[in-house]
C-alpha positions in Angstrom: -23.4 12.6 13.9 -21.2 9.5 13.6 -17.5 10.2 12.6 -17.1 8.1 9.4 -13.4 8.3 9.7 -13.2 6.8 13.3 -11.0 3.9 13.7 -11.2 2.9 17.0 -11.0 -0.9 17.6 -9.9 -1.5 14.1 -6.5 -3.6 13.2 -4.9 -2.1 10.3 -1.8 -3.7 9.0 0.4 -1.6 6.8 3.2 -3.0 5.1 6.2 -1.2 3.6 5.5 1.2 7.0 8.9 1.9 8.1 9.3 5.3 5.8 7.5 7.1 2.6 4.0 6.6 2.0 3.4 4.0 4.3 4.3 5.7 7.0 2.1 8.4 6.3 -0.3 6.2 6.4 0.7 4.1 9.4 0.5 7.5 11.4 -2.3 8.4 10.4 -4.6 5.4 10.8 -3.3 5.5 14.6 -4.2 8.9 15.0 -7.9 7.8 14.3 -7.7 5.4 16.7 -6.5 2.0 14.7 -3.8 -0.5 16.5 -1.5 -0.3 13.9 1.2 -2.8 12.6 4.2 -1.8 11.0 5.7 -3.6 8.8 8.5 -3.8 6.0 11.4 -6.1 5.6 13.5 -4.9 8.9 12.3 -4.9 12.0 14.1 -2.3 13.8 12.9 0.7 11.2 9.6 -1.0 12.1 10.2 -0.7 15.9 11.3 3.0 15.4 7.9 3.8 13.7 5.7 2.0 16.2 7.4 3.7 18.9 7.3 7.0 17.7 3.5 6.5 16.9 3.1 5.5 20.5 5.1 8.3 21.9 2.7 10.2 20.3 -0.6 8.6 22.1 -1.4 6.0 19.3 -1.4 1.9 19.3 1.0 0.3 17.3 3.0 -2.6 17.1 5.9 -3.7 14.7 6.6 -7.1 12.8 9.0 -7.7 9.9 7.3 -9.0 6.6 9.1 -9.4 3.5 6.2 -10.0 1.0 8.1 -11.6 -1.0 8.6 -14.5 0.6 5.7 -16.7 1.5 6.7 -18.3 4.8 7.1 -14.7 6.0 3.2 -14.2 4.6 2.7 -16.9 6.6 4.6 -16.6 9.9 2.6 -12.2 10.1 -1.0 -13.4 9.9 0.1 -16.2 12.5 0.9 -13.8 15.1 -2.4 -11.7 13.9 -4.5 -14.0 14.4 -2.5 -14.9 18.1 -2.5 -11.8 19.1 -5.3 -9.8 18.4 -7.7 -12.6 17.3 -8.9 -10.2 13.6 -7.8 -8.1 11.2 -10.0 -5.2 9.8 -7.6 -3.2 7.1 -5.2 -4.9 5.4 -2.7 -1.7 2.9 -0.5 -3.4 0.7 2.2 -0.7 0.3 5.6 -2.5 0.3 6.9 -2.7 -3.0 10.0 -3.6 -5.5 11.9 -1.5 -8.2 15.2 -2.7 -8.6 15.6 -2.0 -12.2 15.4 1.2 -14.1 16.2 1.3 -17.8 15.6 -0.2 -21.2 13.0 -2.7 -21.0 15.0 -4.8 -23.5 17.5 -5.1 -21.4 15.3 -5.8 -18.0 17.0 -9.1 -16.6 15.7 -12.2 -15.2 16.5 -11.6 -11.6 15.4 -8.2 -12.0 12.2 -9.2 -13.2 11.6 -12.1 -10.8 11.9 -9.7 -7.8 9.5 -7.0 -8.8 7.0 -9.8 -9.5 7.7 -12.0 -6.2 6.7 -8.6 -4.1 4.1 -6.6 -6.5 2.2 -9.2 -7.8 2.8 -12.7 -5.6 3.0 -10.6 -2.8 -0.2 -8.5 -3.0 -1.6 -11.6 -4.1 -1.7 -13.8 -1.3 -1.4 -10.9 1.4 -5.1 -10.5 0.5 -5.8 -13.9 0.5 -4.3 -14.4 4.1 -5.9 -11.0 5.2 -9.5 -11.9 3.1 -9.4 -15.9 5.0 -9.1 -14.1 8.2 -12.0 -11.6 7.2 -13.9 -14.3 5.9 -13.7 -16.1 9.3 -14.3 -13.4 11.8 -17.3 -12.5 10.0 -17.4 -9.0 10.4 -15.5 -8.1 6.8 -12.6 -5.9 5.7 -11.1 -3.7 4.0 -7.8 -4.4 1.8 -6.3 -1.3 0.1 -3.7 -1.7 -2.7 -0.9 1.1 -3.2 -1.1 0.6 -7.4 0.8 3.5 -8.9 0.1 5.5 -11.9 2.1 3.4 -14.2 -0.3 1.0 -14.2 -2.2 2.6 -16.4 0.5 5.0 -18.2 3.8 2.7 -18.1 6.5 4.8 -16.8 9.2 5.6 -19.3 12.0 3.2 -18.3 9.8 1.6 -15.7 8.9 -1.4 -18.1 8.2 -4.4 -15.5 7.3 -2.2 -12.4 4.6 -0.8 -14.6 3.5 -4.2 -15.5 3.0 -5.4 -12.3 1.4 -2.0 -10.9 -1.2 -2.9 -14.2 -1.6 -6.2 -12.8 -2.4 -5.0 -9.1 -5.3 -2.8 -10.6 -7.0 -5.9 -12.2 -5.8 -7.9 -9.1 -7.8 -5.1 -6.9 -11.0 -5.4 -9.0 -10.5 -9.5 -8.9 -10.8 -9.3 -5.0 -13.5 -6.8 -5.4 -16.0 -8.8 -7.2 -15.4 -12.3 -5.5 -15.3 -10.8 -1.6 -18.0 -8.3 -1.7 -20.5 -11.2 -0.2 -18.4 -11.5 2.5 -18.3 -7.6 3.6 -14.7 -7.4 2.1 -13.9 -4.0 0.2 -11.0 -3.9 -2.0 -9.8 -1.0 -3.3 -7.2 0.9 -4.9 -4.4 4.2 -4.6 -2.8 5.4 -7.4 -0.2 7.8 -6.4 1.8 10.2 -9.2 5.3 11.1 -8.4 6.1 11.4 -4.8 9.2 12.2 -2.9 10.4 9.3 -1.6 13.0 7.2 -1.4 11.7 5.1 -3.5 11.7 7.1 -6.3 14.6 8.9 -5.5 15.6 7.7 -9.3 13.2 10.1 -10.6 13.5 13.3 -8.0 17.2 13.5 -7.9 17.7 13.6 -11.5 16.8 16.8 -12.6 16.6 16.7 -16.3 14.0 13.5 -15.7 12.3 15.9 -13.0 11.8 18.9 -14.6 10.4 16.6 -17.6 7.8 14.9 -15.2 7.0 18.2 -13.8 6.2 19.9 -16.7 3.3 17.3 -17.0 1.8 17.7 -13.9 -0.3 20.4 -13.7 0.1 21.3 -10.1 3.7 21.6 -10.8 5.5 19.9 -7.9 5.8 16.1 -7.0 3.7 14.8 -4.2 4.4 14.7 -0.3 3.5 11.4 1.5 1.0 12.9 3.8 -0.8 13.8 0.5 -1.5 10.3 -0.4 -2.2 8.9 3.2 -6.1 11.0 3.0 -7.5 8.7 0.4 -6.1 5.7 1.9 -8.1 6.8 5.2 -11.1 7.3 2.9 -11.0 4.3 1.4 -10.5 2.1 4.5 -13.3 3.8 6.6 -16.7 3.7 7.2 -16.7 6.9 4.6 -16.1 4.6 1.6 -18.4 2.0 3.2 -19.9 1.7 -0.3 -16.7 1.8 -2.7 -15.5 -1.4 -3.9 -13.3 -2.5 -7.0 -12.3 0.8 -7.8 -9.1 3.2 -8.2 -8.0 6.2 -6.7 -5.9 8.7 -8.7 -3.8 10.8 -6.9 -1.4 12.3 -9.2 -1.5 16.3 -9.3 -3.5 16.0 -12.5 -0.7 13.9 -14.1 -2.8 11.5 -16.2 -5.5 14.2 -17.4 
């Protein structure tokens, strides 16, 4: 029987790779047999992921990408298409959350940044990732790292919640327009995880024990325990799931 999670041959980039969730995922797309590229705004916490993941017997390569900034958009999907000619999974992961606190008081710089990389970002990484589907015929998959608060706006959270909203609709968007072309867009929803990047939340005890006691598993997330549905949703397993979103959460929203 045909392994529906095999990756061999595929090009996955995975931005926001260096640490967290998408590294998780980064490693374990490779281990399936994808040429993975790692990606996030410095190259040498790329390199060290890539490398490791090699050392290890997988393929993977790393390139800086700051999402945010659309020559850099540019400048990754010119050495994609140079170098390896397709792309075949495209996981917007990298993310921004520079401000925590009163929505009232969320400022304009604040507010710009969280937009440029979760919204602008996402955006027009799927378009360059969906234009290079388009043209080598053989589809895609794009999968979008959402978050919970997209649907239950985080308490202090205001504008990262907005745009994680705004990734959900932006997943469904893709969906419907790109399904002619073989292109499945979906979407992972991941509760509280420990990361770095919400190292706001999980170092502060009196806000943790709070989220806790609404999770009915009881404990906040590892990375690996996200990466499983991403590997779902990008292979052959999901072949057809488009438009849709994964909750992964502990039973957080229920």
């Amino acid at each position: 029987m045909k392994d529906l999670f095999d990756l061999t041959g595929k090009v996955a980039l995975v931005t926001g790779a260096s640490r967290g969730i998408g590294e998780s995922i980064a490693r374990l797309l490779a281990t399936k047999g994808a040429h993975v590229i790692v990606s996030s705004r410095k190259i040498d916490a790329c390199q060290a992921v890539a490398d490791s993941i090699v050392a290890e017997g997988g393929s993977a390569s790393a390139f800086a990408c700051h999402i945010g900034e659309m020559s850099q958009i540019d400048a990754i999907f010119a050495h994609i298409k140079n170098e390896f000619g397709k792309i075949d999974i495209l996981v917007n992961n990298a993310a921004a959350n520079p401000y925590f606190g009163h929505i009232l008081d969320t400022d304009e710089a604040a507010f710009s940044k969280t937009v440029d990389v979760n919204i602008r970002g996402y955006f027009f990484m799927s378009v360059a990732a969906g234009k290079l589907m388009r043209e080598q015929e053989t589809g895609g998959v794009i999968l979008n790292t959402a978050s919970v608060n997209g649907i239950t706006p985080g308490d202090k959270q205001g504008i990262y919640s907005v745009t994680k909203a705004a990734v959900i609709s932006m997943t469904k968007a893709f969906a419907k327009e790109c399904g002619n072309l073989n292109i499945r867009v979906n979407a992972l929803l991941p509760g509280l995880t420990d990361t770095k990047f919400a190292s706001t939340l999980t170092s502060n005890e009196d806000i943790l024990k709070s989220v806790l006691h609404a999770i009915p598993l009881g404990r906040v997330a590892h990375p690996d325990e996200m990466a499983g549905t991403v590997l779902y949703l990008v292979s052959d397993a999901s072949s057809y799931t488009t438009g849709t979103t994964v909750i992964v959460d502990g039973g957080m929203l229920a």
